[in-house]
LUMRO-856887 format. One line per field, with one value per residue (C-alpha): residue in one letter; x, y, z. Coordinates in Angstrom, 1 decimal. Layout:
REM LUMRO-856887
residu a,...
xx X,...
yy Y,...
zz Z,...
This chain:
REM LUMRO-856887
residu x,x,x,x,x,x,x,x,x,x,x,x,x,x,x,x,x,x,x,x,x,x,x,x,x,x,x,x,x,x,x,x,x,x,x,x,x,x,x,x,x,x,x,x,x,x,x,x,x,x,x,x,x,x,x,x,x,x,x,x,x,x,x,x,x,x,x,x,x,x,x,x,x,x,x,x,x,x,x,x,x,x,x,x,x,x,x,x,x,x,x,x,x,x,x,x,x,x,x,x,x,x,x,x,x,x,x,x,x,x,x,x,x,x,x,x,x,x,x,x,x,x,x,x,x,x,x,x,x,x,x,x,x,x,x,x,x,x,x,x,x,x,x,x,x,x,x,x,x,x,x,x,x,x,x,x,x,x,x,x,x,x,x,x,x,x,x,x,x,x,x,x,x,x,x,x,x,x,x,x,x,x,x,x,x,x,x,x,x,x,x,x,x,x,x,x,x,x,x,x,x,x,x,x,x,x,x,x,x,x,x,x,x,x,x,x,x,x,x,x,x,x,x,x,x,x,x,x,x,x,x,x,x,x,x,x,x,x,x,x,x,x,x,x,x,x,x,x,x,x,x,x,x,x,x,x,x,x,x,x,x,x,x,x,x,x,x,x,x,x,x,x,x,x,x,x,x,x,x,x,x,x,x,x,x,x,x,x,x,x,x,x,x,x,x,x,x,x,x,x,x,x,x,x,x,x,x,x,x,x,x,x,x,x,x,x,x,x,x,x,x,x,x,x,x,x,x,x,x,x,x,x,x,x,x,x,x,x,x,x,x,x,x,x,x,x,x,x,x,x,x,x,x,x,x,x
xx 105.8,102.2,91.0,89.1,86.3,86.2,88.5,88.3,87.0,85.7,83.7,85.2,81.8,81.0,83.7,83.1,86.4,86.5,90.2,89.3,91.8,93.9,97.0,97.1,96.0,96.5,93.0,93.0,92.0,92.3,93.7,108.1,107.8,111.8,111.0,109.4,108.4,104.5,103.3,102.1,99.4,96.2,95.5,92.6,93.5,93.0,89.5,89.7,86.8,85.8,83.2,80.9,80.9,78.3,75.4,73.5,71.3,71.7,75.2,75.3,75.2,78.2,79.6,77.9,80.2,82.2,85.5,88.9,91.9,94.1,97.7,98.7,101.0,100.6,101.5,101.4,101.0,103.5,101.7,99.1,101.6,103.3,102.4,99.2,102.4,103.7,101.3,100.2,103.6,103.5,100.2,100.9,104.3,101.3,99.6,102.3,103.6,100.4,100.1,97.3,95.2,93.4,95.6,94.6,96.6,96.6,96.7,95.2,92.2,91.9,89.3,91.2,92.8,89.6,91.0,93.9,92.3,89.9,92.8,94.2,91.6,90.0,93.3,93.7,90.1,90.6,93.8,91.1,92.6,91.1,91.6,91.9,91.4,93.1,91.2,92.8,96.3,99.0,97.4,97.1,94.2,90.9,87.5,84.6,82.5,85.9,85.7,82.0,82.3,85.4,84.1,80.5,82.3,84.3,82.0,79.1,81.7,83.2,80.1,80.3,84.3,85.5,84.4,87.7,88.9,91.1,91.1,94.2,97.8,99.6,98.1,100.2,102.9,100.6,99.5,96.9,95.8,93.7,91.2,90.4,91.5,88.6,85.7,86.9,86.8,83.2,82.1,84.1,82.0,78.9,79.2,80.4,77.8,75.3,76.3,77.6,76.9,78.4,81.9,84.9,86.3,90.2,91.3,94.5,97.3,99.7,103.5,105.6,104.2,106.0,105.3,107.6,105.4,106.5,103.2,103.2,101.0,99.6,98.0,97.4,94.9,94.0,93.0,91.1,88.7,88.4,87.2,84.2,86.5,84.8,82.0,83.4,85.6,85.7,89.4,92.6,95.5,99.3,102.0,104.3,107.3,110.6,111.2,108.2,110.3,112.6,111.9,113.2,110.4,112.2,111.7,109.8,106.4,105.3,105.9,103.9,101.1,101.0,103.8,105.5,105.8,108.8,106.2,105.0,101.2,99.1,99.9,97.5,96.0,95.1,93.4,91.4,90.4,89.5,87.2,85.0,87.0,88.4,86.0,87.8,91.2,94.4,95.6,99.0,98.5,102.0,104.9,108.2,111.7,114.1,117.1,119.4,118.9,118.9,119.6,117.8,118.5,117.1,114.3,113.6,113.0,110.9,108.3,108.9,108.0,105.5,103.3,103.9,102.3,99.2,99.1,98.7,95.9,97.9,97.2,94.1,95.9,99.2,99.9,103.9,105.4,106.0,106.3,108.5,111.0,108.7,110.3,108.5,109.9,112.0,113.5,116.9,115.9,114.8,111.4,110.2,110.2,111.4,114.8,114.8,115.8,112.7,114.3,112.8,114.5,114.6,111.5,109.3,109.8,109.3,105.8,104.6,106.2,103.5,100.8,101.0
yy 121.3,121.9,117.0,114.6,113.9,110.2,107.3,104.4,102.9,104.9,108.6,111.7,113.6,111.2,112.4,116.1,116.9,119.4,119.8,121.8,124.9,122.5,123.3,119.6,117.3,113.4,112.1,110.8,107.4,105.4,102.5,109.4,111.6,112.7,115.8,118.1,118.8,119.8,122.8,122.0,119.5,120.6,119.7,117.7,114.2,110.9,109.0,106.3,104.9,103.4,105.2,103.5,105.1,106.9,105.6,106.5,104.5,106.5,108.0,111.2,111.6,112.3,115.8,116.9,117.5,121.1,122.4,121.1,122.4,119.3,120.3,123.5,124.4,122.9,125.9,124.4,126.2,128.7,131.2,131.8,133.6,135.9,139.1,140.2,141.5,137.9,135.8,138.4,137.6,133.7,133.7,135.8,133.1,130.3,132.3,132.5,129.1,127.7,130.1,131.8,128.6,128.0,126.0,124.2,125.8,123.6,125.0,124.1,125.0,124.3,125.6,128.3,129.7,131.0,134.1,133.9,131.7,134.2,136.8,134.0,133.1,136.1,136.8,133.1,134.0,137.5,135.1,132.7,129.8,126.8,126.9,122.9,123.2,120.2,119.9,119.8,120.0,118.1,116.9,113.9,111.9,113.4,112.2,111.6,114.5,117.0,115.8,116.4,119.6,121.3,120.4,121.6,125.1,125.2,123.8,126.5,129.1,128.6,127.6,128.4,129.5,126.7,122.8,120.5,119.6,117.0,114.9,115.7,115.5,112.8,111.1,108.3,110.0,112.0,109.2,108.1,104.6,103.7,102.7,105.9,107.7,106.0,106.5,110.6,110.4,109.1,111.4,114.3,113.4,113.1,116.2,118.0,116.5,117.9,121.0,120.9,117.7,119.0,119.3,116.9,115.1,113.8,111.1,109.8,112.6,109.6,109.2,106.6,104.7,102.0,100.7,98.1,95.7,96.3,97.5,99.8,102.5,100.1,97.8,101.3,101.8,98.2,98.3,101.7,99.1,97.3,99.8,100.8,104.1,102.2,105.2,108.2,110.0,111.1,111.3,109.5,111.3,110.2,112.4,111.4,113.0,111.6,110.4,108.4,106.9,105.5,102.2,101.5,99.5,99.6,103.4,104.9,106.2,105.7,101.8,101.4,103.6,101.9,99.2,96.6,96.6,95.2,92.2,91.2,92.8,94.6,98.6,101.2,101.2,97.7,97.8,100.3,98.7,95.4,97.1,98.6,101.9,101.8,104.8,106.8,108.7,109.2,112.2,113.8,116.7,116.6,116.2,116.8,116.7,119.1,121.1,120.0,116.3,116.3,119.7,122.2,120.0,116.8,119.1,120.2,116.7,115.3,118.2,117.1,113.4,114.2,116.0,113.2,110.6,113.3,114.0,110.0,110.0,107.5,110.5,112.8,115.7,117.4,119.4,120.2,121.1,123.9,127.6,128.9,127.7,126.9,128.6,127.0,123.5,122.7,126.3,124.6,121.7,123.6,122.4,125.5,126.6,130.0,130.0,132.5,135.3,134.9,133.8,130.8,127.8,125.5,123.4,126.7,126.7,123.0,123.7,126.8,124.0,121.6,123.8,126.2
zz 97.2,90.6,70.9,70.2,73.2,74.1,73.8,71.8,74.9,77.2,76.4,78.5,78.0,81.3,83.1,82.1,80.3,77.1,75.8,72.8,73.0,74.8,72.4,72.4,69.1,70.3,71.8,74.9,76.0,79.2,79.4,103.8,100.3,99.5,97.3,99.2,103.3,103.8,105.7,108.9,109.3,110.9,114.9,114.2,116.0,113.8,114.9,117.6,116.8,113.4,111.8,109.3,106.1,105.1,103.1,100.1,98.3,94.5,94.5,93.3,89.4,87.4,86.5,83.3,80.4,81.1,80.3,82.6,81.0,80.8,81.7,84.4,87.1,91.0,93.0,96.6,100.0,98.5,96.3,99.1,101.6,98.4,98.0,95.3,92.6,93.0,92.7,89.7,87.9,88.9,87.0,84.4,83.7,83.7,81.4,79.1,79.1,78.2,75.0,76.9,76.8,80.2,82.7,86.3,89.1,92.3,95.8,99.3,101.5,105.1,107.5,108.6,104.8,103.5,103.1,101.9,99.0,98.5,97.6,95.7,93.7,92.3,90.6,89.3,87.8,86.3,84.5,83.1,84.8,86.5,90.6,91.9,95.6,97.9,100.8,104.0,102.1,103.8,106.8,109.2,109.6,109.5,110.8,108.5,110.0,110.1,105.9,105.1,107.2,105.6,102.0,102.4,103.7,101.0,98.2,99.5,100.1,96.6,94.2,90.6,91.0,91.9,90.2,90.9,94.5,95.6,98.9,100.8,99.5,99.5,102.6,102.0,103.6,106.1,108.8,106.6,106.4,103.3,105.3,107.4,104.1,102.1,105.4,105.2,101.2,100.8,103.6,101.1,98.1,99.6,100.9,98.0,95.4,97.9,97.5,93.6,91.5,88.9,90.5,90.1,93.2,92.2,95.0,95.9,95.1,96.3,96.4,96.4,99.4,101.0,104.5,106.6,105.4,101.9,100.7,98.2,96.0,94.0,97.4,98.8,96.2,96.4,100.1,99.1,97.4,99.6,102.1,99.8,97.8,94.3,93.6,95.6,93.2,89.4,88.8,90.3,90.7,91.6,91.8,88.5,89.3,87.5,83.8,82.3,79.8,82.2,83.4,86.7,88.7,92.1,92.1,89.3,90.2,86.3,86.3,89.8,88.1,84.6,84.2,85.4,89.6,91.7,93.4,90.2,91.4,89.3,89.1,89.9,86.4,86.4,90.0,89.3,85.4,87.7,90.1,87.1,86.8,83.5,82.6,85.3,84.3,86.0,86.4,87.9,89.9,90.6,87.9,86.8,88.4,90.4,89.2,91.9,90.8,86.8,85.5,84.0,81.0,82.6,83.9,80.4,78.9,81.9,81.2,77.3,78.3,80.7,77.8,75.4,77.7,78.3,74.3,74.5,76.7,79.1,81.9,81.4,83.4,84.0,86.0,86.8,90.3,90.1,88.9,91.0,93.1,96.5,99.5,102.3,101.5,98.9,97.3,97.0,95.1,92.3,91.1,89.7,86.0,86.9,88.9,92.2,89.8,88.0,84.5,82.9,83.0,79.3,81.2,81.0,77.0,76.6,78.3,76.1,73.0,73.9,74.3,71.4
């Protein structure tokens, strides 16, 4: 807009993660957005009606144990309008900064981008890598039966390619509340357990939210339990962007996920740990920091940190914004590993450092 197998507490075989050939050697354990403009949302209007979430009486069973590379590269909306010799080299850099290990790379799928996925993805899988599809990408408000319908097309059209999706990025930001966010979700998973069981659904991909209210991430993933979202997703994501080793709690996305929050409230960690999900990991499917803001050197040591607080299991999954520099939103900021000429920037080599 990117090796050991369970925890003291908490086994990962239930969540279906494998990080052997990770390159990494700590185990793991679990204990309105400013950087970037979306493409266009999708026309579909929000609901005007509330629609009752769906029902099951088993939920779906958990993803077996498989193999989800634990760090990669979120490519956005971006890589799907380059050319087949760019997104070759972008891949081939992903390649090579993860020491030729497997690595997740992020994009979207809408109704209407099949296609261009298609080209996209049969060249992410002759690289071996791991394609995380975001369903509906940045868009507004969806209805429960527009959710269950986009993921069934894409789950069927995908099978046995493609095992991790995520619902919508950053609705927080996108007209979402996290009630109608949570109806759409469970409809989501239904709908894709149908069709795969064994795939991952990652909810959230949330931003620094903060309404007039003074509501923030941490209540928006509060009132998403409240609306039923306990039992509807594998994996949480957030988007971690910015130093986690700086403290700051009026602004740092870290300290709302995992430490101390400006209201005194429990963070996002804690919420989910009181609602029974302590098994379930966080992950960020969106990290690191742009150029124009701290320097390739600042850059540099927020990818270093990032990979520290994955090697100790605090986050279950990295993946940094992004290879390169994005075009259709943020090119000048500078969130890419490469710079527009292509050369890596010092953040590129602290990635292929941590994943040797």
């Amino acid at each position: 807009m990117k090796k050991l197998l369970f925890l003291a507490l908490v086994p990962l075989a239930a969540l279906g993660f494998v990080l052997a050939g990770s390159g990494l050697s700590s185990p793991p354990c679990w204990s309105n957005s400013p950087h970037k403009v979306c493409p266009p949302p999708t026309t579909t209007p929000p609901p005007t009606t509330t629609t009752p979430p769906p029902t099951t009486t088993t939920p779906p069973p958990p993803p077996p144990p498989g193999s989800y590379a634990p760090y990669g590269i979120s490519l956005g909306w971006d890589t799907l309008t380059r050319s087949a010799s760019a997104q070759t080299q972008e891949l081939d850099e992903i390649s090579a900064a993860s020491n030729g290990h497997r690595a997740v790379v992020r994009t979207d799928v809408t109704a209407s981008n099949f296609g261009m996925v298609d080209t996209w993805l049969a060249n992410v899988l002759a690289h071996n890598e791991e394609p995380m599809l975001v369903i509906f990408g940045a868009s507004g408000p969806q209805t429960p039966s527009a959710a269950s319908s986009l993921t069934t097309s894409a789950a069927t059209h995908y099978l046995g390619k493609v095992h991790l999706y995520e619902f919508v990025d950053e609705p927080d930001l996108g007209g979402w509340t996290p009630q109608n966010y949570t109806a759409a979700l469970q409809a989501a998973y239904v709908a894709l357990k149908a069709v795969d069981p064994s795939a991952v659904m990652i909810a959230g991909s949330l931003w620094k939210w903060k309404d007039t209210a003074g509501y923030r991430t941490y209540d928006w993933v509060e009132q998403m339990y409240a609306a039923g979202a306990g039992g509807y997703f594998d994996m949480f994501s957030l988007h971690l962007y910015d130093d986690p080793d700086v403290r700051a709690p009026s602004w740092n996305i870290w300290d709302w996920a995992f430490y101390s929050t400006p209201d005194g409230k429990p963070n996002v960690r804690q919420v989910m740990d009181a609602h029974g999900d302590s098994a379930k990991p966080i992950i960020a499917t969106e990290a690191g920091g742009p150029v124009s803001k701290y320097g390739e050197t600042g850059q540099a040591t927020i990818v270093d940190h990032d990979f520290n607080h994955l090697a100790s299991g605090q986050i279950a999954m990295l993946l940094i914004y992004t290879m390169r520099n994005d075009v259709a939103c943020c090119q000048s900021q500078g969130f890419g590993l490469l710079r527009d000429d292509l050369s890596r920037r010092p953040a590129w080599y602290t990635m292929q450092s941590h994943t040797v």
